[in-house]
C-alpha positions in Angstrom: 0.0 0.0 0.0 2.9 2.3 1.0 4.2 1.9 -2.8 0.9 2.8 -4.1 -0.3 5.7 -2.3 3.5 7.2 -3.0 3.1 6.4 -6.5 -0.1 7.9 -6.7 0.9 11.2 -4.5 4.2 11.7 -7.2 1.6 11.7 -9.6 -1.1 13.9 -8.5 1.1 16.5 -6.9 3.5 19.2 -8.1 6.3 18.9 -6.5 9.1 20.7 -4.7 11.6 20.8 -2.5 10.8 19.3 0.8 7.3 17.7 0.3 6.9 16.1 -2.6 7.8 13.2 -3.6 6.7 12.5 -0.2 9.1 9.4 1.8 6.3 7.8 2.9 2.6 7.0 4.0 1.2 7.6 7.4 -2.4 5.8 8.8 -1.7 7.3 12.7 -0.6 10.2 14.9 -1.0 10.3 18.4 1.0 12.3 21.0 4.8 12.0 20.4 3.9 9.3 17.7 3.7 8.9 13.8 2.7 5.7 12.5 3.3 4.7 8.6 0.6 2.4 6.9 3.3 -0.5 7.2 2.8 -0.6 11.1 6.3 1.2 11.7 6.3 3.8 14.7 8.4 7.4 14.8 8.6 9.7 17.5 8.0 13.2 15.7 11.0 15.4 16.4 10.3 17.5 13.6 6.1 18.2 13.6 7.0 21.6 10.7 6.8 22.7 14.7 3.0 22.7 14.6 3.0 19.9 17.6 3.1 21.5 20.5 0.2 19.8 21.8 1.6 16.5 20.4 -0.9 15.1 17.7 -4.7 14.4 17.9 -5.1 15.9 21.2 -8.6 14.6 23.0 -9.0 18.1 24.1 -8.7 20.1 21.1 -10.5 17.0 19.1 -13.3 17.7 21.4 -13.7 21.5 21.3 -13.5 21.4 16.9 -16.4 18.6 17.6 -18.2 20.8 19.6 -17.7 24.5 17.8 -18.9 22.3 15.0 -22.1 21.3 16.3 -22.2 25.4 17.6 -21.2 27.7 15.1 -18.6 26.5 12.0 -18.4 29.9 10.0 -18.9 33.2 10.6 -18.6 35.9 7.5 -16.2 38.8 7.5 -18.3 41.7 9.3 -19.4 39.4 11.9 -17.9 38.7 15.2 -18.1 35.0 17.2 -17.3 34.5 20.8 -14.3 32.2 19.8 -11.9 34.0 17.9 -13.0 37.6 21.1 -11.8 35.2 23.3 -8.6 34.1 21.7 -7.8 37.7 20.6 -8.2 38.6 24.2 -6.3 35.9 25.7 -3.2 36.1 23.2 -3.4 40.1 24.7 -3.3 39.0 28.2 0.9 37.4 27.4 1.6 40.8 25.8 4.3 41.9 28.0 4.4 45.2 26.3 2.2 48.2 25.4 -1.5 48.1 25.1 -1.9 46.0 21.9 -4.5 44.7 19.4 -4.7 41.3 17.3 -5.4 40.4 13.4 -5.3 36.7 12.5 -4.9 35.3 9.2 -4.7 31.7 8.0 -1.2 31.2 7.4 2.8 32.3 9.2 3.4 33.5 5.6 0.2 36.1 5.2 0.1 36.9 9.0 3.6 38.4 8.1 2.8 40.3 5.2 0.1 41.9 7.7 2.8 43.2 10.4 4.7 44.1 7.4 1.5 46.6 5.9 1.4 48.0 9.5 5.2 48.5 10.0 4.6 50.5 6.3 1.3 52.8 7.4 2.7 53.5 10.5 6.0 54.6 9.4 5.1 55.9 5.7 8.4 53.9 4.6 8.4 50.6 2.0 11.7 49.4 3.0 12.9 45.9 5.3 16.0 44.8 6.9 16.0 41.2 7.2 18.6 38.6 7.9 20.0 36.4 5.1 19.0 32.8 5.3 15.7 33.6 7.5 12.5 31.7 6.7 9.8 34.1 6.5 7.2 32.2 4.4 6.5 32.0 1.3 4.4 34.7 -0.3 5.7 37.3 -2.4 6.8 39.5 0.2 7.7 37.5 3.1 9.6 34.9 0.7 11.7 37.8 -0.6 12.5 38.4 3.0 14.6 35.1 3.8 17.0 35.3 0.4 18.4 38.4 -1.1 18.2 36.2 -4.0 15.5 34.2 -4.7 15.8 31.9 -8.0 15.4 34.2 -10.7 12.7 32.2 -12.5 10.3 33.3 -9.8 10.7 36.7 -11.2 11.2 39.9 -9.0 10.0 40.2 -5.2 9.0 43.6 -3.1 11.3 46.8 -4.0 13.4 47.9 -0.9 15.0 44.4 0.9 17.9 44.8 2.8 20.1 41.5 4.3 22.4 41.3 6.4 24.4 38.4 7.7 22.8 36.4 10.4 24.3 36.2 14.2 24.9 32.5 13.6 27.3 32.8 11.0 30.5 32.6 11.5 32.7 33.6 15.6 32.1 37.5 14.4 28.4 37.1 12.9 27.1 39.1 15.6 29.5 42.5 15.1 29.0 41.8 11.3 24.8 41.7 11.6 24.7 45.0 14.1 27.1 46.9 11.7 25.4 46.0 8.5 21.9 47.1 9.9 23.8 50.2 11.5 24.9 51.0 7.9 21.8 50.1 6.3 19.8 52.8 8.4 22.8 55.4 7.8 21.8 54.8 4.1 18.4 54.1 3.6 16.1 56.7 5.1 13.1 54.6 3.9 13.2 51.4 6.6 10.1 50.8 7.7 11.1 47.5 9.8 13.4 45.1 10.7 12.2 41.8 11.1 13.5 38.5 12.4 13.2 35.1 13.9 14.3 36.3 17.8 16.0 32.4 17.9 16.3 30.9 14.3 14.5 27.6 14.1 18.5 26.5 13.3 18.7 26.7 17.2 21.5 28.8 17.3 20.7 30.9 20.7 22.1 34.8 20.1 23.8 36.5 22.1 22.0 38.6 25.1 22.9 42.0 23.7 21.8 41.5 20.1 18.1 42.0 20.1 18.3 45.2 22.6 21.1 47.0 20.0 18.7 46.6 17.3 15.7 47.1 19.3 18.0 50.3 19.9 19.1 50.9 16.7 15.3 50.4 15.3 14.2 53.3 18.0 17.4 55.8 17.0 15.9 55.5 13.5 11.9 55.5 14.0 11.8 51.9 12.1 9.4 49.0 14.0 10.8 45.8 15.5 8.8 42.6 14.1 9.5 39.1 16.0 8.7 36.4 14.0 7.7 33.4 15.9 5.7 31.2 14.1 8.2 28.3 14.9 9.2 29.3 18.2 6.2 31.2 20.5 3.4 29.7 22.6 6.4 28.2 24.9 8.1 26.0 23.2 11.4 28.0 24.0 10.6 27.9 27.9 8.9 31.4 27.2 5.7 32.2 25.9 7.1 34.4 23.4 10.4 33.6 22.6 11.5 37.0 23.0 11.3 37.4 26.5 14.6 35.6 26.7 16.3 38.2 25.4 15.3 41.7 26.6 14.0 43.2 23.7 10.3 43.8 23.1 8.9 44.3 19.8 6.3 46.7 17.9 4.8 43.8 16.6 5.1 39.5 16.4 3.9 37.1 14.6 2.8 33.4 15.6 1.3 30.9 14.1 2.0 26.9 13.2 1.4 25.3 16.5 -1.9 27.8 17.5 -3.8 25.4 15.5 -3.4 22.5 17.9 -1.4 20.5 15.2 -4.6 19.9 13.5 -5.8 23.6 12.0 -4.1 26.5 10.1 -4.4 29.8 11.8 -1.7 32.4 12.6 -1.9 35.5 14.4 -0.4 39.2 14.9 -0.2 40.5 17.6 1.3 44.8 17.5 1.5 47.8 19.7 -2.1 49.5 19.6 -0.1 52.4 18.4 -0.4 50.7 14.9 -3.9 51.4 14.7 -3.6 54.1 12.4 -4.9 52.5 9.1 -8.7 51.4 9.8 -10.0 52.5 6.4 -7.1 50.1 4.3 -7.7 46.4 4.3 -5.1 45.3 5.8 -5.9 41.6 6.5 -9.5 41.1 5.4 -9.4 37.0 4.7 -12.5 35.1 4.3 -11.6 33.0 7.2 -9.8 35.8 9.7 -12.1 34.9 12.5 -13.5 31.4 11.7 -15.0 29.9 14.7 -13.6 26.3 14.6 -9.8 27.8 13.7 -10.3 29.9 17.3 -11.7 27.3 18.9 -9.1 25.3 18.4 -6.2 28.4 18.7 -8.4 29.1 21.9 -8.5 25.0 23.6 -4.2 25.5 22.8 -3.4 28.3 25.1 -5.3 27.1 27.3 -4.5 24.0 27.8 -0.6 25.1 27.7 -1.4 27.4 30.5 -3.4 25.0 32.5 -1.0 21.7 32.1 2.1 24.4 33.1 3.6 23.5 29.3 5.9 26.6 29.5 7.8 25.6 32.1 7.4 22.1 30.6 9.7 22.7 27.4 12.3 24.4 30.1 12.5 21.8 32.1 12.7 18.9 30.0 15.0 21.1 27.4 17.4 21.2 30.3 17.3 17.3 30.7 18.0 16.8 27.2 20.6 18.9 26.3 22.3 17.1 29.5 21.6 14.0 27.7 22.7 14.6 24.6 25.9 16.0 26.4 26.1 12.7 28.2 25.9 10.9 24.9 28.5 12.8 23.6 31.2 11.7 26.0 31.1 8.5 24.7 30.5 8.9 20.6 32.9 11.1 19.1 30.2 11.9 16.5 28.0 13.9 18.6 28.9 17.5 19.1 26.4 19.1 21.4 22.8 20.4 21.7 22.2 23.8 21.1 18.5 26.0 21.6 16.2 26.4 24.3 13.3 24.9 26.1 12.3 21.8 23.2 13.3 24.1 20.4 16.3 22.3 20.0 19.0 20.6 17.3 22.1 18.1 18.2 25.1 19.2 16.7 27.5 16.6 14.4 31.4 16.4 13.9 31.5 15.1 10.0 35.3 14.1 9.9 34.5 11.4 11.9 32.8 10.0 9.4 35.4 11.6 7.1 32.5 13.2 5.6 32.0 17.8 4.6 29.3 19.5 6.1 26.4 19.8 3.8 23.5 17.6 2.7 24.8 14.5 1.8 26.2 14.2 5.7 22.7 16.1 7.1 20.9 13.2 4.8 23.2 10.0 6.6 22.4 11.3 10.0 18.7 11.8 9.1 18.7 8.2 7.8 20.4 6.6 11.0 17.9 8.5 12.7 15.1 7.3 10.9 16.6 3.8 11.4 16.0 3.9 15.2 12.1 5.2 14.8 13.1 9.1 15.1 11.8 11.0 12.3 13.9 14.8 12.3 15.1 17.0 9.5 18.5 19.2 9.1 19.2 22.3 11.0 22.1 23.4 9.3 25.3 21.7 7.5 26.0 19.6 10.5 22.8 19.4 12.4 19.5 17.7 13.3 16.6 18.6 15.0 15.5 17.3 18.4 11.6 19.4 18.3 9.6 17.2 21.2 6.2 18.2 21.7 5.8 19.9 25.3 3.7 17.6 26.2 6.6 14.8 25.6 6.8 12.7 29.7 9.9 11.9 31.1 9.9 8.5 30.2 9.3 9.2 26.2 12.7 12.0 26.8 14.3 9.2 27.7 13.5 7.0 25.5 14.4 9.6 22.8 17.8 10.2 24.3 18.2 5.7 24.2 17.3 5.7 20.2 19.7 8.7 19.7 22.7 6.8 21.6 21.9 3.8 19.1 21.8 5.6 15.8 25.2 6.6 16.6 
């Protein structure tokens, strides 16, 4: 069946990179758990990060199978006690400003949003964004991860500026806050800066990165946009990843995981002092406040606050990168963990397998993991992610930790 239904997917769907062809055929996904249609069992260390909540929760399959029975769409000029709620209790973690909410449907338009209100608010066009980022993939948050995109997409949104991320390189850092510095002495026209506060590579910045350009944003009137559609709602050991790093935004953006694993929804959430464009649409979507999409967004927060899932990731992030540092004392191949909370990647010498960094050594330790039932992508040349759910028990870290030993 596996054979067939791959067959049958190569030849339905257009592919690209990353999805299609697709390796394989799943039946099952439960908690920490994937299961193929030929009865073999991976614990999810990837979930596109959408698994906080591990999969098929009982509680958020309960409250879409009740907002179903309720209320299951709700046009655009119409409100629904769902998505009031949510908006109000994403507000209540806002450890800024007074602030206001738009969702959207998607990481990728929810960006474009913060980006329209970075651009009414300022009366600039222009972005500073670092180089090798992941933004999404519309025409203007796309163009924000690659200076240069393949040129058989055609052009992207006049005005991008990159600089070279902090995780490049022993002097990325100095290199990042002087090209931005230049960048602003240049270009009178930025309306934002906008960045992944910890890159879904794992690679933690230094503490006094985000202030400087929280700094330099201020000095030059631009706004500060956190992307965190990989990274908020906790899984860092934060609520918003942010927080670890003293440097509050004007606006950021979340999204993957506020569906439960099971719905797409995304949200913004900006300083009130945005609201300066209500005649523009600036996300009107057909589904911005769909009932079963904040029902489910909703049942997520709250069930991370009630079950403590913040302080969750922390803790068991701690345990693992302790484990994986045990791990290493023993198997030359293993580097380290790096990240926070269970946003996290295990780090690879390749000349012990006399092997370069790069994809063909990503793809072998993706394989051996695969081999002992962990299903993870690359984070990098030499790296691998280690993504749990937060809901992941101590005996499942464990038992992670045990397969990862094995593989190498």
């Amino acid at each position: 069946m596996t054979d067939d239904l791959l067959h049958r997917d190569a030849s339905t769907f257009f592919h690209q990179h990353g999805s299609s062809p697709c390796l394989a055929t799943l039946r099952a996904a439960g908690g920490i758990w994937l299961e193929d249609v030929d009865g073999r069992r991976f614990v999810d260390l990837h979930g596109n990060t959408a698994h906080h909540l591990g999969h098929r929760h009982p509680e958020i399959v309960a409250a879409l199978k009740d907002q179903l029975d309720r209320l299951a769409f709700s046009p655009r000029r119409f409100t629904n006690e769902p998505a009031v709620l949510l908006g109000e209790k994403l507000l209540t973690h806002w450890p800024g400003a007074p602030a206001k909410v738009l969702f959207a449907t998607g990481g990728s338009d929810a960006i474009e949003i913060a980006l329209k209100l970075a651009r009414v608010a300022t009366g600039r066009h222009e972005t500073i964004s670092l180089e090798g980022s992941y933004h999404g993939h519309g025409f203007g948050s796309f163009g924000l991860s690659q200076a240069e995109p393949d040129a058989r997409l055609g052009p992207f949104l006049p005005g991008r500026h990159h600089v070279p991320p902090y995780w490049i390189g022993e002097d990325g850092t100095t290199r990042m806050l002087e090209d931005i510095a230049r960048i602003f002495a240049q270009s009178p026209g930025i309306a934002a800066v906008i960045a992944e506060p910890l890159r879904s590579n794992c690679h933690v910045p230094p503490a006094m990165l985000w202030p400087e350009v929280r700094r330099l944003c201020d000095a030059h009137g631009a706004k500060l946009i956190f992307d965190e559609i990989p990274s908020g709602l906790g899984k860092t050991g934060r609520f918003f990843a942010f927080e670890h790093f003293g440097a509050v935004p004007d606006a950021v953006v979340i999204g993957k995981a506020l569906g439960g694993g099971m719905l797409p929804i995304a949200a913004v959430i900006a300083d009130a002092r945005l609201n300066v464009a209500p005649e523009l649409e600036l996300g009107h979507y057909t589904h911005e406040k769909n009932p079963l999409t904040t029902r489910v967004a909703l049942t997520t927060v709250q069930l991370i606050e009630r079950d403590g899932l913040v302080e969750r990731a922390a803790e068991v992030g701690r345990r693992l990168i302790a484990g994986v540092e045990a791990i290493a004392r023993t198997t030359p191949l293993i580097v380290k963990a790096r990240g926070l909370g269970l946003l996290l990647a295990v780090e690879f010498d390749p000349h012990v397998w006399g092997m370069a960094p790069g994809a063909a050594f990503t793809d072998r330790l993706v394989e051996a993991c695969f081999a002992q039932g962990l299903s993870t992508t690359s984070k990098g040349p030499v790296s691998v992610g280690l993504s749990l759910p937060l809901i992941v028990t101590d005996d499942e870290a464990n038992d992670v930790l045990a397969r990862l030993g094995r593989a190498f």
